[in-house]
C-alpha positions, 0 to 999 in steps of 0.5 A: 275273487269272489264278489260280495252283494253289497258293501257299505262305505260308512264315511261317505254321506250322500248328503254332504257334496264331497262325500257324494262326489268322492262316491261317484269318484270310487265308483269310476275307479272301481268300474275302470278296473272291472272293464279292465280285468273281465269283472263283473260291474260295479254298482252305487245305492244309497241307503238312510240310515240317519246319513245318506250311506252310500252302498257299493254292489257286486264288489270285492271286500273293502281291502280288496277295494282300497288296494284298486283304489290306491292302485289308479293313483299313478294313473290319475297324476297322469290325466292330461289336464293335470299337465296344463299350464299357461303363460300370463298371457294365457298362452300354453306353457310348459309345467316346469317353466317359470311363472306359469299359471296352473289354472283353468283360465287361459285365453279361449285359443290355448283351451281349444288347441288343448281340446283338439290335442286329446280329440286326435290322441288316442291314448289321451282321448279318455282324458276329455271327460274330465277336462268337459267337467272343468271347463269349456273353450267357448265360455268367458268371463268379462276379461275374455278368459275362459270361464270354468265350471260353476264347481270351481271354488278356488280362488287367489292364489289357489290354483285349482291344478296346482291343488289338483297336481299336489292332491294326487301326489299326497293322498295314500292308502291309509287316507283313502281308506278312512274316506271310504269307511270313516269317521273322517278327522280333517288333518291334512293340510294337503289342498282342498277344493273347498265341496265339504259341505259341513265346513264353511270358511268364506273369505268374506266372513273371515279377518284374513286371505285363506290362501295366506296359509294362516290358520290354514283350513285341514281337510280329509285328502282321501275324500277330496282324491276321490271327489276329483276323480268323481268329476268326470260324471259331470260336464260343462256345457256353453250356453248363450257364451256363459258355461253351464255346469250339470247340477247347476241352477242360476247364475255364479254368485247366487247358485245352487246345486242339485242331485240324486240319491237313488235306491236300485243299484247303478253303474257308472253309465247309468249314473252319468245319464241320471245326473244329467236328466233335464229339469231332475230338479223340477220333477215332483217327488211322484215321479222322482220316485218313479224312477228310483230317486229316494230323495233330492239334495240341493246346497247354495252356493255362496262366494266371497266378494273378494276373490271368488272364493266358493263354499257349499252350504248345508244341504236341503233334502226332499 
């Protein structure tokens, strides 16, 4: 099959965190394939064309893309973590047992036992990419429960595998392919991990619980598909006992998130080693552009008093 030069997904902005996560999302998936069937690399650009485009290189042409695409769906309702599950005691439990918590929280015993558990299992072992992004065995929170990633939103009655389990059984080839090509329209009422920088919706601002499900917040599943599996270019890091997330500058209630867009064409590992470039974002606009970086995006982060409950704002771009 022939490849084109360059292809562009006209409904993700680079700009907006969910469309740039949902980009690094496709890029994997894409890249996943190639080293599978003998295909040359896939490769991420981003272009301004009023949004921050994002522009896919040495690709096949879009039906081809969203076929793969929609192909890796039962491989990524198989990713380990989508598996785990706890007791209140945060003591490793079957999914199907009852009250079990399907979150990312559990004692630190329980994360460690389940980090060794995919470390001594080869078939299990790519799934450590994705779990690093999550969390950590060794971060905590006061109550001595593991501390997620600083990109973990949900809060309440969300929990963020529960979300992440009914996504990957939801999402199909039409949603992914609007995510892709655009406009997107918002109404799924399939969960949501809250990253859509366009959309605030906190709690606090709010006269009810949004995980009560009135006026239930819609979303564009085939975005926030492709943003989980964009994920795993990040990694979560303990750091004087809290977790450092890629990206990430301050603490968990006044923090913001920072990353790349960039001109020449990447793969995958190049982009992983790009986001997680010490102090990218301290690096003056010569030097950024030195190195490819066209522009720098960075969102506040802001989280309801009640709950925890996490939202984006709108991105500052330099």
């Amino acid at each position: 099959m022939s490849h084109q030069d360059e292809i562009s997904l006209t409904g993700l902005d680079g700009a907006n965190p969910l469309g740039f996560f949902a980009a690094l999302g496709c890029l994997h998936l894409l890249d996943a394939h190639a080293n599978e069937h003998g295909h040359p690399e896939p490769r991420l650009s981003w272009r301004n064309v009023g949004t921050w485009q994002a522009i896919l290189h040495d690709v096949p042409d879009m039906a081809t893309i969203v076929e793969r695409l929609v192909a890796a769906i039962p491989l990524v309702q198989q990713e380990p973590i989508l598996e785990f599950a706890y007791d209140a005691d945060g003591q490793r439990a079957k999914p199907s047992a009852g009250k079990v918590q399907r979150e990312l929280k559990p004692v630190p015993e329980t994360m460690r036992q389940f980090f060794s558990e995919l470390m001594d299992d080869p078939e299990k072992r790519t799934g450590l990419d994705l779990l690093e992004a999550l969390v950590t065995e060794v971060g905590t929170d006061r109550s001595g429960r593991v501390k997620p990633s600083a990109l973990h939103f949900l809060a309440g009655q969300q929990r963020f595998l529960t979300a992440a389990s009914s996504l990957c059984q939801g999402v199909d080839q039409g949603q992914i392919q609007r995510a892709l090509v655009g406009p997107w329209n918002p109404d799924s009422e399939l969960p949501t991990f809250s990253w859509d920088s366009s959309v605030t919706r906190l709690y606090a601002l709010r006269a009810d619980d949004p995980s009560l499900g009135r006026n239930k917040k819609l979303c564009e599943p085939g975005a926030e598909w492709l943003a989980l599996c964009g994920l795993r270019c990040f990694a979560s890091a303990p750091v004087a006992g809290r977790i450092q997330t890629t990206g990430i500058i301050g603490g968990w209630k006044s923090g913001r998130f920072s990353w790349p867009l960039w001109e020449d064409p990447a793969g995958i590992r190049e982009v992983r080693a790009l986001l997680r470039l010490d102090e990218l974002h301290n690096l003056g606009a010569d030097k950024r552009k030195a190195i490819g970086i066209l522009a720098l995006c960075t969102c506040g982060i802001q989280r309801s008093d009640q709950g925890g409950y996490g939202s984006f704002q709108p991105a500052n771009i330099t």
